[in-house]
N, C-alpha and C positions, 0 to 999 in steps of 0.2 A: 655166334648165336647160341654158342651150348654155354656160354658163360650166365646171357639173359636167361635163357631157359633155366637151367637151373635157378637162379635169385628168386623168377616170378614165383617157379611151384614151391623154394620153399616158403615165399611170402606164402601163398595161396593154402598149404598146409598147415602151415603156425596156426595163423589165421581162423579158419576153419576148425579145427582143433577145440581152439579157447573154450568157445560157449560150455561145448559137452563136459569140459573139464573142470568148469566155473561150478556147473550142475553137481557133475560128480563130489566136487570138493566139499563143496556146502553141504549135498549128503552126510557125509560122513564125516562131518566135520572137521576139514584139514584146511583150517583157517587159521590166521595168524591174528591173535587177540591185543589188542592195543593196551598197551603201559606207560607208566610215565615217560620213556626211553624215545616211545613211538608214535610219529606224528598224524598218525590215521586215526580215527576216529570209532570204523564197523570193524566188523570180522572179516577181514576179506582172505579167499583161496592162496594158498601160496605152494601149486605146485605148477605153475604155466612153465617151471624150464624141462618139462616135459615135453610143450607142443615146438618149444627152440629146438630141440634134439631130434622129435622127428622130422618135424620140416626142413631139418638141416641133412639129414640123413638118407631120406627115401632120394633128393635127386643125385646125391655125392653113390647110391649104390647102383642108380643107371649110368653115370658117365665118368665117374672119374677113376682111373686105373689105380690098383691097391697094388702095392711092394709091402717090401717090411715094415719101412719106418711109416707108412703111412695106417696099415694094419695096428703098430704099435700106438700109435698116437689116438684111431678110433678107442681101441680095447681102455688106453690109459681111460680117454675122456668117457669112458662106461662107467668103467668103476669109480672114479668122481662123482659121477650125477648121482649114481645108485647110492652111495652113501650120504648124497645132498639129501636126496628122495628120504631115506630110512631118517633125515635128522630131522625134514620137515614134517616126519607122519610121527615120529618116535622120540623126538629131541632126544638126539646124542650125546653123550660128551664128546669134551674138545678133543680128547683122547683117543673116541675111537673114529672122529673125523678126521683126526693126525696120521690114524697107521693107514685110512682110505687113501689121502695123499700122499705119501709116502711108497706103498705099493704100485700107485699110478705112475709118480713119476719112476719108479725103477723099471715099469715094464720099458716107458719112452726112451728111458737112457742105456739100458742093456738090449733091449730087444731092437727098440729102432735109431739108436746112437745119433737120440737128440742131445748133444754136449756143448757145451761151449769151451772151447778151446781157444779161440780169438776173442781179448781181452783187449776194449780201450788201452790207449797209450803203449801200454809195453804189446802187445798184439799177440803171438804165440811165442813167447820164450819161455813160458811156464812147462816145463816138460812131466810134468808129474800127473800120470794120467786120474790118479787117485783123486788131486786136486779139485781138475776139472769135474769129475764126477759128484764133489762133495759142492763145490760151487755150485752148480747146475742143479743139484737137489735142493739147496737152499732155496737158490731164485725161482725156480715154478715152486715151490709150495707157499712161497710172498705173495706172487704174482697171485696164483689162487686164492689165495686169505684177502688179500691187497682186492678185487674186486669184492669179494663174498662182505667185505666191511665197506665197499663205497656202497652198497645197493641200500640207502636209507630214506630214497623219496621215492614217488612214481615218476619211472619214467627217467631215472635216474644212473643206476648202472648198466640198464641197458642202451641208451643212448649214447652214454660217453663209452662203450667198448663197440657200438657200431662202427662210430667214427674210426678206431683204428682197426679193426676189421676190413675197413673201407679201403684207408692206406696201405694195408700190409697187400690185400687184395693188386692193387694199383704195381704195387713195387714187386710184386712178383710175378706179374704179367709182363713187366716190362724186364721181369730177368729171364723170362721165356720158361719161367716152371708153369705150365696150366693145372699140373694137380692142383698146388695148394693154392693156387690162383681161384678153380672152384671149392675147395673146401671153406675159404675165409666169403666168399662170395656167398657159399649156401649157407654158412653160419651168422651171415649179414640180414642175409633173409628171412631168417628163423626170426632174428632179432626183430627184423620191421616188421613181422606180422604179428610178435609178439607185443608190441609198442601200441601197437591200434586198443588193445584193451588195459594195456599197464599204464596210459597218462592219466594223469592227476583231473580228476577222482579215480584212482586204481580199482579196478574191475576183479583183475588178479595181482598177485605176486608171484615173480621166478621162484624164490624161496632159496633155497643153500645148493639144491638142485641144478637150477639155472644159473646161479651166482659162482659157485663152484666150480661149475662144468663153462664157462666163459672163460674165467681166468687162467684154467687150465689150457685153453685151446689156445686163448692170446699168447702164453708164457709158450708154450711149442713152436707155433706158426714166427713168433718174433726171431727163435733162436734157428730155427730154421731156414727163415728168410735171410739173415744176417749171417751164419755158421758154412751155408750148403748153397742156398738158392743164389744169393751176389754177394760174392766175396769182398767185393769193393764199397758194400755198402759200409760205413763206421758201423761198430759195436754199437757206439754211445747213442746212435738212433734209436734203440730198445728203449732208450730213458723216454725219449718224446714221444715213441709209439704209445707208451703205455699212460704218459703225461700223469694227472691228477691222480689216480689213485695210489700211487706208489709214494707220491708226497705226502698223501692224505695220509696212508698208512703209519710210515714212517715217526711223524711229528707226531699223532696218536697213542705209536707205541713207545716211543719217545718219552713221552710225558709221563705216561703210566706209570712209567720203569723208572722215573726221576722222585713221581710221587710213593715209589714203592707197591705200586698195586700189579693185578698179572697183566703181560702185554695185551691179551685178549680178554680183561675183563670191559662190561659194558659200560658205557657212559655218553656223553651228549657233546665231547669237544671234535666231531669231525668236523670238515669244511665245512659241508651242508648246513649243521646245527649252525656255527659259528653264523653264516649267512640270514639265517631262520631268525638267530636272535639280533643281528643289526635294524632287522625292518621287513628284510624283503618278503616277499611271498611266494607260496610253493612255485607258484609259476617262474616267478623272479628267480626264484636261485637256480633251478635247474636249466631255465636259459643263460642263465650269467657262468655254469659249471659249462655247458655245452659252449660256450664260445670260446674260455679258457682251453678246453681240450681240443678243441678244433683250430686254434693259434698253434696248438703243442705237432698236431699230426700234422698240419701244412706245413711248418718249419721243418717236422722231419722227413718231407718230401719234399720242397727246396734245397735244403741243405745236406740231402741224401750224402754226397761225397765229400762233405766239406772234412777238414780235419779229427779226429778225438777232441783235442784241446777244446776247441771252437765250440763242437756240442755240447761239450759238461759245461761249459761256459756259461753258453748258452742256457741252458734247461735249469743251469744253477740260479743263473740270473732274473730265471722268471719265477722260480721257487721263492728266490728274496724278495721278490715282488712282493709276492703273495703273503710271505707272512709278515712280513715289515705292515701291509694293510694290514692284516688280524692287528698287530701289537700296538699299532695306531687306532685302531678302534675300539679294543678292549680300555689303552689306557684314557682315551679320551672319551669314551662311552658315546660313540657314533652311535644313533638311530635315524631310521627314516622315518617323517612321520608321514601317515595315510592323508593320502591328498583326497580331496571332495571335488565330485565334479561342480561345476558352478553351475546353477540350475538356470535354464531357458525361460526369457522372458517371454510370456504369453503374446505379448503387446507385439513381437518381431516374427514369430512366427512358434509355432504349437510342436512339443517336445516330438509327436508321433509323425509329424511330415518331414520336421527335420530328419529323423529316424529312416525317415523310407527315401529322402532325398538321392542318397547316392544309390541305391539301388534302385531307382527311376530311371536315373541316367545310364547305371549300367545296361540297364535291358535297353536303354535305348541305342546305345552304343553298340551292345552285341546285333540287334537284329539289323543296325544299318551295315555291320560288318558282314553278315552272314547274306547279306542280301547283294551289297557291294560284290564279294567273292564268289557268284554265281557267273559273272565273266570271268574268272578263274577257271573254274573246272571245267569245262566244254568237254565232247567227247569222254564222258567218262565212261570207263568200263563197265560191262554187263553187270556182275555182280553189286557194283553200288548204285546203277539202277534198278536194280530187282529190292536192293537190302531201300532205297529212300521210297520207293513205287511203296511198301510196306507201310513205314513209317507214316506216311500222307496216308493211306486206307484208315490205320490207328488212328489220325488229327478226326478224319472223319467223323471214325465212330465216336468219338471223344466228348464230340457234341451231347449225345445223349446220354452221358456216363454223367456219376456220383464225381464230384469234385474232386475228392481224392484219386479217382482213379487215373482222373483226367490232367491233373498235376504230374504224374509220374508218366506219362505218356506226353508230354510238354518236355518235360524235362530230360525226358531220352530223344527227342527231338535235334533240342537246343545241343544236346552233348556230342552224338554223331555230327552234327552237322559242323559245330567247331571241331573238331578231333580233323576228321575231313581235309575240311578248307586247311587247316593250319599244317597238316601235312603236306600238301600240294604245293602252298606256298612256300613251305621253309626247303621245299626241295627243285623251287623253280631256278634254277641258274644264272646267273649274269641279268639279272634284273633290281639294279639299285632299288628304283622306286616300291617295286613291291617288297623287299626287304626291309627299305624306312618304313610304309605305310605299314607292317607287322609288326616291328621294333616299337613305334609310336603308338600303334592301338594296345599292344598290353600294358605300355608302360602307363599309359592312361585307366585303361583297366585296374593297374596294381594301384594308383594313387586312388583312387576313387572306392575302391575295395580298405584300404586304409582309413581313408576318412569314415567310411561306413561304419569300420570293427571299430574305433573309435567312438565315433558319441550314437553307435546304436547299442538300446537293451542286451543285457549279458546274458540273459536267460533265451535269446533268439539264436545268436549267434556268438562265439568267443575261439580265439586261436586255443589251442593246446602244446603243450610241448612237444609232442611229437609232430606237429607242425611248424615248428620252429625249428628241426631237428630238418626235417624235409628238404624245406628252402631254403635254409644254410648249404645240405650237400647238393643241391643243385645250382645252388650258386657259383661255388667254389668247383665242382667238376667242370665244369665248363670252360673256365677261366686256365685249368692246369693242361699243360704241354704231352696230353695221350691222346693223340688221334689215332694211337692202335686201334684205342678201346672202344673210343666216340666218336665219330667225326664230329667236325665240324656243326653238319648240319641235324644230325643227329641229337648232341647235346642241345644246339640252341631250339629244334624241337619240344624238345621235353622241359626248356624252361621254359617255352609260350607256353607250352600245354597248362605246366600250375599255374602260370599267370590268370589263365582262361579259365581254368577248374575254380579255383578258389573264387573268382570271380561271380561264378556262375551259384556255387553254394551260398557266396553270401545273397545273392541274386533272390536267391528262394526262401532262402533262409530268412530275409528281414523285411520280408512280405507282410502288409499288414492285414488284408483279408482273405478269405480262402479264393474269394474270385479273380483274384490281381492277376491273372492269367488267363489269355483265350488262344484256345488252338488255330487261330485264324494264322495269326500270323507264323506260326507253326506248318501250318498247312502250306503255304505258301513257299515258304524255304524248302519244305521238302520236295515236293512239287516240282519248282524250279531245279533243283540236284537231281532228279529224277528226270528231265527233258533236257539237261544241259548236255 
């Protein structure tokens, strides 16, 4: 439980956070001005890896016990942010962001003997502690730069270093370290609260701050995990941990240095760009980055113990993938072109009913569900008859309420009352049928919710990436072999729940009048949970 607890407050912190920070920025103008370079449009804030650092912070200083390396590792990831912070108010040179890196990672290597010593293939025959030290300083200050250069879309480099946060989380729970079990866990949470205002339209940006102070924490926790926490885990998993941006990096600075310019001067050949200019769109590429990096961290969780050989192989072979497609598109000048929707003939039915169609049916679908599930819950406990006895008083008053109010008191209705039932049933035991009849009413849910995001208006309703980013990692936990972490029933919980969530927003969401809702049948549901 202290693993959830901490994730939720530091969502709940990030989160929270943003707004006042968004205020403050645009005060004082610590925005980040669009260039040719940059694919945003306003001035938008760019210091949110501010609200990642608290939020990740306040629960890791209630629960998680500090030693040395763990002390050295906060301190290092201080002075990173601090000097992301002074480049986003002050723009630094590269120079004096180099000796911030530089001092960070020596507090981690002398102070908390983050090293890497166990090297792919040849493994520890290197005796020269020198070596290792000088090694170990090069890779976290990549790893650092390596994220601080993927952060070029919204929603971008924070997503793709959730996902291995996520991983590294997983595999060191199951190597029985719980420190850094909650650190990568509270630092996942920073991230998902942060993510709520950084998808595309970007609200804020991390800035060199956030971007910074990520990379630094990935490049620690990897060598940590690998070095100290499971010794049995390959080295060569750090490659997959870290997936795309270390390739990105790489072939960037690569080029640079071929065309004779500085590794880090600026230009437009990263992935991203490359994606940006074949066709796709903002949304397009950063789901099509996140699914690439999400192949890279499940392979390095499958493949956890497989050989060196096999993962360089490996992670090699999907690098050639990846640029074999660029050289192929460059030379044959691939684009997509913008497809048009085919417009609806009048004659068959009117663009605005088709529009509200699957969202008819969802409402009709949830309230036969939620009415059905009232011989589920019998005997329920005091408390959730007192919290539904409430709810129905609310339907009541509702009648006589301004539309608006009365929508938001409908739809906390609708939400307890699913949340509810879907717990009760996913934790009913040895009962096939009510399992299929749950499996089968989301899955109808999710098609019907699909067809809706589909040919309904974009300005009502539309995914985001950080919804995409969501239902990817609830897919895939589910599906992987930790019942430490989740059970069984657990996981498949919390993926009826988005099934049911999403459902329910598009529900409201692609409503065509303000009246398409009455607390009658609201009333009733609650009502019913409240005498059942």
């Amino acid at each position: 439980m202290i693993i959830l607890y901490t994730f939720i407050i530091a969502v709940f912190l990030s989160s929270a956070l943003l707004p006042g920070l968004i205020r403050f920025a645009s005060s004082r103008r610590l925005v980040d001005i669009p260039d040719n370079r940059k694919v945003h449009t306003g001035e938008i804030p760019r210091i949110g890896g501010v609200a990642i650092a608290l939020g990740a912070l306040l629960p890791l200083l209630f629960w998680m016990p500090f030693d040395r390396q763990v002390a050295s590792i906060l301190a290092g990831a201080l002075i990173v942010h601090l000097f992301g912070i002074a480049d986003d108010i002050h723009g630094l040179s590269y120079r004096y962001k180099f000796i911030g890196q530089v001092l960070a990672v020596a507090i981690v290597i002398f102070g908390g003997d983050v090293v890497v010593r166990n090297y792919p293939i040849i493994g520890n025959a290197i005796g020269s502690e020198t070596f290792h030290v000088l090694f170990t300083m090069f890779a976290l200050i990549g790893i650092t730069n390596a994220i601080n250069l993927s952060d070029g879309l919204d929603g971008l480099a924070g997503g793709a270093s959730l996902m291995s946060f996520v991983t590294i989380a997983i595999l060191a729970y199951m190597g029985g370290n719980l420190t850094f079990t909650l650190m990568a866990v509270a630092i996942s949470g920073g991230i998902m609260g942060f993510l709520r205002y950084n998808t595309h339209p970007a609200q804020i940006f991390m800035g060199d701050g956030g971007s910074q102070l990520l990379g630094f924490l990935l490049g620690c926790l990897v060598i940590v995990l690998t070095q100290n926490i499971n010794t049995a885990l390959s080295p060569s998993i750090a490659l997959l941990l870290l997936g795309l941006p270390v390739l990105d990096t790489l072939t960037v600075m690569a080029r640079r240095i071929y065309e004779r310019r500085a590794p880090f001067s600026p230009d437009m050949t990263h992935i991203h760009h490359k994606l940006l200019n074949i066709g796709l769109s903002h949304h397009g590429v950063v789901f099509v980055i996140y699914m690439v990096q999400s192949v890279m961290v499940v392979s390095a969780y499958v493949f956890r113990y497989y050989s060196d050989l096999f993962l360089l192989l490996l992670y090699g072979a999907m690098c050639l993938a990846i640029l074999v497609f660029f050289k192929l598109a460059e030379m044959r000048g691939w684009k997509l072109s913008p497809t048009s929707r085919a417009p609806v003939e009048k004659g068959f039915v009117e663009r605005k009913k088709l529009d509200y169609s699957p969202a008819m049916l969802i409402k009709l679908c949830v309230l036969f569900f939620l009415l059905s599930g009232v011989w589920l819950v019998r005997d329920n406990p005091l408390w959730v008859r007192v919290m539904f006895g409430g709810v129905a008083v609310l339907h009541l008053l509702s009648f006589r309420m301004v539309t608006r109010y009365r929508l938001h008191i409908i739809r906390l209705g609708y939400y307890l009352a699913g949340i509810y039932l879907l717990f009760v049933m996913d934790n009913r035991s040895g009962s096939a049928s009510v399992e299929n009849y749950l499996h089968g009413f989301v899955i109808l849910l999710a098609v019907l919710t699909a067809i809706g995001i589909k040919i309904t208006d974009k300005t009502r309703f539309s995914i985001t990436t950080l919804d995409y980013l969501i239902i990817l990692i609830m897919i895939l936990v589910p599906s992987l072999p930790i019942q430490e972490i989740a059970g069984k029933q657990i996981s498949m919980f919390a993926l009826h729940l988005l099934g049911f969530f999403y459902a329910l927003e598009y529900m409201f969401a692609a409503r065509t009048r303000k009246n398409d809702f009455s607390p009658l049948p609201g009333l009733v549901i609650a009502t019913a949970f409240m005498l059942g």
